[in-house]
C-alpha positions in Angstrom: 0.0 0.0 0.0 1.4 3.4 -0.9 1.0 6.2 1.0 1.8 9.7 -0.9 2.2 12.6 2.0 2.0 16.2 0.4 3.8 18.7 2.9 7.0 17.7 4.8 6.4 20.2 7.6 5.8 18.6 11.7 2.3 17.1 10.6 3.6 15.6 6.6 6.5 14.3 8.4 4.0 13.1 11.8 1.9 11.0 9.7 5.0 9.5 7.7 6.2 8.5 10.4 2.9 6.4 11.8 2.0 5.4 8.5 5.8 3.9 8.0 5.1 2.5 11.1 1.7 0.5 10.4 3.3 -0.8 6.9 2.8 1.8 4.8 5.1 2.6 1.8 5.6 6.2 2.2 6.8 9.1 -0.4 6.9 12.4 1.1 6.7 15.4 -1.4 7.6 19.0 -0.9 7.6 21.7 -3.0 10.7 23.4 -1.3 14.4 22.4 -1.4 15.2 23.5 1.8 12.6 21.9 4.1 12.8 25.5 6.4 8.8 25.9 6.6 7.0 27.0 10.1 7.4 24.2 12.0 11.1 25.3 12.5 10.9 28.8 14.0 8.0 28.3 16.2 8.3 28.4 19.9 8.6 24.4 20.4 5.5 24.4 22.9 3.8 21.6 23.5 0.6 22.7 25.5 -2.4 21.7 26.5 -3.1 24.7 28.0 -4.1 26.3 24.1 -7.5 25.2 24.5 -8.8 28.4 23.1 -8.9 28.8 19.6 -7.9 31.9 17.5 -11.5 32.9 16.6 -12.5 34.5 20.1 -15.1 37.4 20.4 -12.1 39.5 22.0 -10.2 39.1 18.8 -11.9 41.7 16.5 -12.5 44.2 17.9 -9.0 44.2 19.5 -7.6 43.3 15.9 -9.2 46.4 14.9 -7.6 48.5 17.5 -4.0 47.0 16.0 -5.0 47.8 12.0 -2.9 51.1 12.2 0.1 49.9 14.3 2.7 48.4 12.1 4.4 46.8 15.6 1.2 45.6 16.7 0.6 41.7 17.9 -2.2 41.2 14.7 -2.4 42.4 11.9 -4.9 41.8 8.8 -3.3 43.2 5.7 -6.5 44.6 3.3 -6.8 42.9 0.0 -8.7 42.3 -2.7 -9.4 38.5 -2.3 -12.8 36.7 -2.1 -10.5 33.8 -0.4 -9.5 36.4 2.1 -13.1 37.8 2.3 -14.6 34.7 2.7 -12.5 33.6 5.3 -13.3 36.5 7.5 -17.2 36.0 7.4 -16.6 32.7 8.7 -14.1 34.1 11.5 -16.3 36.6 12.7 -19.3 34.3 12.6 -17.0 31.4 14.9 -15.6 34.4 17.3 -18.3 33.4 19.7 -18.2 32.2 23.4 -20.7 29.3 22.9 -18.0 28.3 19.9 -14.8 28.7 21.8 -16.4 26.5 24.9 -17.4 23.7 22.5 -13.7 23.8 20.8 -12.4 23.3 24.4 -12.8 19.6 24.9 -12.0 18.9 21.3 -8.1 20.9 21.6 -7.4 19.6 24.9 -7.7 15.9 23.6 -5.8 15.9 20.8 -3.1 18.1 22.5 -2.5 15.9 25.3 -3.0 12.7 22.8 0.0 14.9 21.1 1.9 15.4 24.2 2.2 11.5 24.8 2.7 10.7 21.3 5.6 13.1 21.5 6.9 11.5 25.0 6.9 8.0 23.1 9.1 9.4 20.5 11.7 9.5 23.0 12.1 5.7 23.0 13.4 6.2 19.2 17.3 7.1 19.8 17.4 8.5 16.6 14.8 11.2 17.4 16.5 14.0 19.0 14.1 16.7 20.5 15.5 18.8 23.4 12.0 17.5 25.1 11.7 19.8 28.6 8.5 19.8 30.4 8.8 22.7 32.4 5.3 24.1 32.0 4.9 27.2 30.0 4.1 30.8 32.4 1.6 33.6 31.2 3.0 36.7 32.4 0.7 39.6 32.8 1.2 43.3 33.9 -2.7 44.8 33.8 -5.8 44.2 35.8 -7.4 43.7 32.0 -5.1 40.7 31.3 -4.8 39.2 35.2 -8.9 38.8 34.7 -8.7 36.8 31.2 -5.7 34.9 33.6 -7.8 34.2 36.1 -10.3 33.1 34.0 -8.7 31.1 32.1 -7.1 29.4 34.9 -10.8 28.3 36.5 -11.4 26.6 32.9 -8.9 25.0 32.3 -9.5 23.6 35.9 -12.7 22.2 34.7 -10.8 20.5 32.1 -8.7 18.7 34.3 -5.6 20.6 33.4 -3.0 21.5 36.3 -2.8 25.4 36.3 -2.2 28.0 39.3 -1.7 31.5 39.6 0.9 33.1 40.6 2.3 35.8 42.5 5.1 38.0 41.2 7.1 37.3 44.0 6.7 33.3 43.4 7.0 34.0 39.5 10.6 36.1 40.5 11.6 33.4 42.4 11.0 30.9 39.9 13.4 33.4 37.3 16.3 34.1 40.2 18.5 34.8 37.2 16.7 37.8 35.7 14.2 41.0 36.9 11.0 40.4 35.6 8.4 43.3 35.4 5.2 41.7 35.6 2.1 41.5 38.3 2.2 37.9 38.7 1.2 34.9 36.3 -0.5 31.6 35.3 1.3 28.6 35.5 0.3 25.6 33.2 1.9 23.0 34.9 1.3 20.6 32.2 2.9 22.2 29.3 5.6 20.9 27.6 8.4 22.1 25.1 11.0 21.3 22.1 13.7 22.5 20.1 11.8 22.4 16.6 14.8 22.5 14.5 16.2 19.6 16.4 12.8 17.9 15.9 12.5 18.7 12.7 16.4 17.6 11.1 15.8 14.4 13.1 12.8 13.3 12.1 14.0 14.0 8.4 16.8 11.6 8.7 15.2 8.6 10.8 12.3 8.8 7.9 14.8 8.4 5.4 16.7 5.4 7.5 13.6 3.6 7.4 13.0 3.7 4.0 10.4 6.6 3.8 10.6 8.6 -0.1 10.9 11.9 0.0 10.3 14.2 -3.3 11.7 17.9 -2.6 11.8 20.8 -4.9 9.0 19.0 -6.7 5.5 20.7 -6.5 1.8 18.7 -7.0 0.3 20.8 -10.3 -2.8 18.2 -10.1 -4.3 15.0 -9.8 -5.5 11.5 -11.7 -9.1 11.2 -10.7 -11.2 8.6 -10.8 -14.7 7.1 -9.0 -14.6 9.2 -6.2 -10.4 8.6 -6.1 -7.6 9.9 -6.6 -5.1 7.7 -8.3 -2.3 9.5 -9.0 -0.6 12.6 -7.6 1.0 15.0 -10.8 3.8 17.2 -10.1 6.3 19.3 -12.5 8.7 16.8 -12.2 7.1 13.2 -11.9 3.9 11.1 -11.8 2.5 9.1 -8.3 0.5 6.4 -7.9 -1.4 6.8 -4.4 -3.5 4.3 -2.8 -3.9 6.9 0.2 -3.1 10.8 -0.4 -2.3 13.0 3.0 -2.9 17.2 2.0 -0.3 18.6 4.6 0.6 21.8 3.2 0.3 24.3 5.5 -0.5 27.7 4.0 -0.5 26.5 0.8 -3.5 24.0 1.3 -6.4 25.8 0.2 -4.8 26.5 -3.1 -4.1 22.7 -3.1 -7.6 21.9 -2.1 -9.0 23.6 -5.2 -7.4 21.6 -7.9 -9.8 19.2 -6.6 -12.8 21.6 -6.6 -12.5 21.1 -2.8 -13.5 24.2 -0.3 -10.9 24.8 2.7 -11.3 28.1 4.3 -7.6 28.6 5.4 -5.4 31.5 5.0 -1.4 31.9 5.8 -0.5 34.1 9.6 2.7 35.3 9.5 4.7 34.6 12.4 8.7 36.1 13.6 11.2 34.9 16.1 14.4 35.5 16.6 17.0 32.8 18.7 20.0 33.6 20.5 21.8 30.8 19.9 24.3 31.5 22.8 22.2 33.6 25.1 24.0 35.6 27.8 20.5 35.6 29.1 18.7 32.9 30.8 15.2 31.9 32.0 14.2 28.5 33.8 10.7 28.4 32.0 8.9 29.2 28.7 7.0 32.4 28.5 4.1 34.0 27.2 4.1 37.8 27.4 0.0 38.6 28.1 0.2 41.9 26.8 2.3 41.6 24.1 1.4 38.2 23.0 5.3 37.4 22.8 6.5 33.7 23.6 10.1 33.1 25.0 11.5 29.7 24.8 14.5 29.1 26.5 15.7 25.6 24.6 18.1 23.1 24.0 20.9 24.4 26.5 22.1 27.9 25.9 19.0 29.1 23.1 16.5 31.2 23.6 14.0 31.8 21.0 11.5 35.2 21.2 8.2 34.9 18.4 5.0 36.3 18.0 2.7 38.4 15.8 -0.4 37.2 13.7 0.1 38.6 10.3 -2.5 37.7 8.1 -1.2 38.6 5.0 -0.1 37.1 1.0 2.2 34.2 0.8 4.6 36.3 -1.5 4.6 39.7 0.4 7.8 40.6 1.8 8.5 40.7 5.5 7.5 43.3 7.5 10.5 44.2 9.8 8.6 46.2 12.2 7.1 43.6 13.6 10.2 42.0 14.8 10.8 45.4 16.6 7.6 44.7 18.1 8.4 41.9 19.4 12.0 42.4 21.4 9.8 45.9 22.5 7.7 43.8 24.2 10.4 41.8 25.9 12.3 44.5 27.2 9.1 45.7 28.8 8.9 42.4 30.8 12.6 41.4 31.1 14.6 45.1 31.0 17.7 43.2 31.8 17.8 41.7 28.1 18.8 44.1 25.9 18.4 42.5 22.4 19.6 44.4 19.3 17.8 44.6 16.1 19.0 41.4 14.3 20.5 41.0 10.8 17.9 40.2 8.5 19.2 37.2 7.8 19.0 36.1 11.6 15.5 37.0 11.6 12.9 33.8 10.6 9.3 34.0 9.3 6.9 31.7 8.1 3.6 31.3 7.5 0.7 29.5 10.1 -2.0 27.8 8.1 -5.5 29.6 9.9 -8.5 28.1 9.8 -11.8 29.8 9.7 -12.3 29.3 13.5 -8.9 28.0 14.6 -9.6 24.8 14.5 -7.6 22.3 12.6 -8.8 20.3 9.8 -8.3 16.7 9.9 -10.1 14.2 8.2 -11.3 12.2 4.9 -12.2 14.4 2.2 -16.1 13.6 1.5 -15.5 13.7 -2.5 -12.0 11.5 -2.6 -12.4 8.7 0.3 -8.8 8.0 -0.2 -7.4 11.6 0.6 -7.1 12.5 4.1 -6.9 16.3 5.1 -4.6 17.4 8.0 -4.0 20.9 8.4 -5.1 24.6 9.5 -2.8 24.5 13.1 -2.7 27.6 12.7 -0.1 28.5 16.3 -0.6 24.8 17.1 1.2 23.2 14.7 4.5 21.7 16.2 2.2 20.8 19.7 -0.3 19.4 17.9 1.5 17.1 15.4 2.9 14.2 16.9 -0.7 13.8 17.7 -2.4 14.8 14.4 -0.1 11.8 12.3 -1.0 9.3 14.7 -4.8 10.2 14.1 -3.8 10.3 10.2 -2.5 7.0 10.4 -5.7 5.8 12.2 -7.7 7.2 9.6 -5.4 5.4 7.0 -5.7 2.6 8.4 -9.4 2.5 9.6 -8.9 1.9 13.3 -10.6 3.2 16.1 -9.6 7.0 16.5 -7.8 7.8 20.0 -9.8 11.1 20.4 -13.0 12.4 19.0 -12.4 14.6 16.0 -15.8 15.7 14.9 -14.9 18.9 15.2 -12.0 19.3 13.0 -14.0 17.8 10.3 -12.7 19.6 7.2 -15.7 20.3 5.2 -17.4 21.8 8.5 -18.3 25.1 6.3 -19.3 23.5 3.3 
């Protein structure tokens, strides 16, 4: 049985991995040379604690607030694009309370099913991750943001996941290395975290050990259809007989998904980070900066890695450097003592998070092809969530019992 997986970022390679594993013949193609997509400059975290998605009713009228600050957190760029328009009907008409408490369940299952999957990786020598779990701490320095903390806290509470809140003084002396300037924070005790690049180059190579295919600097210009399947997979350089297809293309899926007339409301968020690779700085724990909505990951020994910003924006526009001032701003503002200057631009990273119309992923059979399986839309989930997601791909695959519920990642939900 052959097994074509389009996308070689964290969830293409995930499900190669399980599908290798259940006796698939796997061929991994990618339309990149270098394999540097999103899932290598992210902040590694691996956290059940996300279980609110990015459509929340805060969101727009907060994102509208941001529209004029070229340093801001979030940023929609306007365009003329009925993809784009469309996409935003459906956000603003998931941004509800009722919708974010019904997508809470649903994202704390398949993180933590991701979390153990990950931990089980560890068994594999090959497989180097940094894995820490350290939890991850929401710093916050207003009344506005200790509220959402606190509330936040008593949910995920109900969800059975370990959280506290902190005082600044018990934050400070959990960070004796370094000042911090916050009021206090919460503490997901739970959380986990990786070096993605590590992950990432590892991965790669065991694959390849094992005898997995992979196709890069090749990119899929269509299919062979036929009774409700897809036979082969066409790209510029070379023809693919399939006997299961896996659409794992990040940003780039929606375009994908309409060469088979196939509806995916998804569109690319730009993200930035910037690593120290021999930090002079140091903190014990992974951060989230409330107010800025910056994370810090201190990883794999000496590193620290700072990254935020939501830029929903085009695939082809070029960087916006002000947001990567935006982002050490809001570090200095919570650690003074870590004076980082502006980077090279070659030093600086970007990529693009695949969003879907309410922040959910997508992951499932496509209703018109029963041998294609859809796994994306992470959106700022992606690395945390993909262990998990290829395990569920290969249960798909495979037709086996599914370890968690995914009804509501269904990936024709807005058709």
């Amino acid at each position: 049985m052959q097994a074509i997986v389009i996308g070689a970022g964290i969830i293409g390679l995930s499900s190669a991995l399980y599908l290798k594993q259940s006796g698939w013949e796997v061929t991994v193609i990618e339309k990149e040379d270098q394999l540097n997509n999103c899932s290598y400059g992210n902040a590694g975290y691996i956290c059940p604690s996300h279980f609110i998605p990015l459509a929340t009713p805060g969101i727009i009228r907060q994102g509208m607030k941001w529209m004029t600050n070229p340093r801001s957190p979030f940023y929609v760029q306007p365009r003329l694009s009925w993809s784009l328009v469309d996409w935003g009907l459906k956000f603003i008409r998931s941004a509800t309370a009722e919708k974010v408490e019904a997508a809470a369940i649903p994202l704390r299952d398949i993180a933590l099913l991701s979390q153990r999957s990950y931990e089980s990786w560890k068994v594999i020598p090959e497989l180097e991750m940094a894995y820490e779990k350290k939890g991850i701490l929401e710093y916050f320095q207003t009344a506005e943001k200790e509220e959402h903390a606190n509330h936040t806290c008593e949910e995920a509470l109900k969800l059975g996941i370990d959280a506290v809140m902190l005082s600044a003084a018990e934050v400070q002396a959990m960070e004796p290395q370094t000042r911090l300037v916050m009021n206090g924070a919460l503490y997901f005790r739970t959380d986990s975290h990786v070096y993605p690049n590590k992950v990432m180059q590892s991965l790669q190579k065991y694959l390849r050990d094992i005898g997995v295919v992979f196709k890069t600097g090749e990119k899929v210009k269509g299919f062979e259809k036929s009774k409700g399947r897809i036979q082969k997979v066409l790209t510029d350089k070379g023809v693919y007989s399939a006997d299961t297809v896996v659409l794992s293309t990040g940003s780039w899926s929606r375009e994908l998904a309409s060469k088979l007339s196939l509806k995916l409301p998804l569109v690319g968020g730009r993200g930035y980070s910037v690593t120290l690779e021999d930090s002079p700085y140091k903190l014990n724990h992974p951060a989230i900066l409330m107010e800025g909505r910056v994370a810090i990951t201190p990883m794999d020994g000496n590193k620290i890695r700072f990254g935020g910003t939501m830029e929903i924006t085009g695939l082809d526009e070029p960087p916006r450097m002000k947001r990567v001032a935006g982002i050490l701003d809001a570090v200095k503002a919570y650690l003074p003592e870590f004076q980082i200057p502006f980077p090279a631009e070659k030093d600086i990273w970007y990529g693009y998070r695949p969003c879907s119309a309410d922040g959910l992923p997508y992951i499932g059979r496509s209703r018109q092809f029963n041998n294609m399986i859809i796994a994306t839309g992470h959106a700022m989930v992606g690395m945390s969530l993909g262990a998990g997601t290829g395990k569920l791909v290969s249960e798909i695959a495979n037709e086996e019992q599914l370890s968690v519920d995914i009804t509501a990642f269904d990936p024709q939900r807005f058709d």
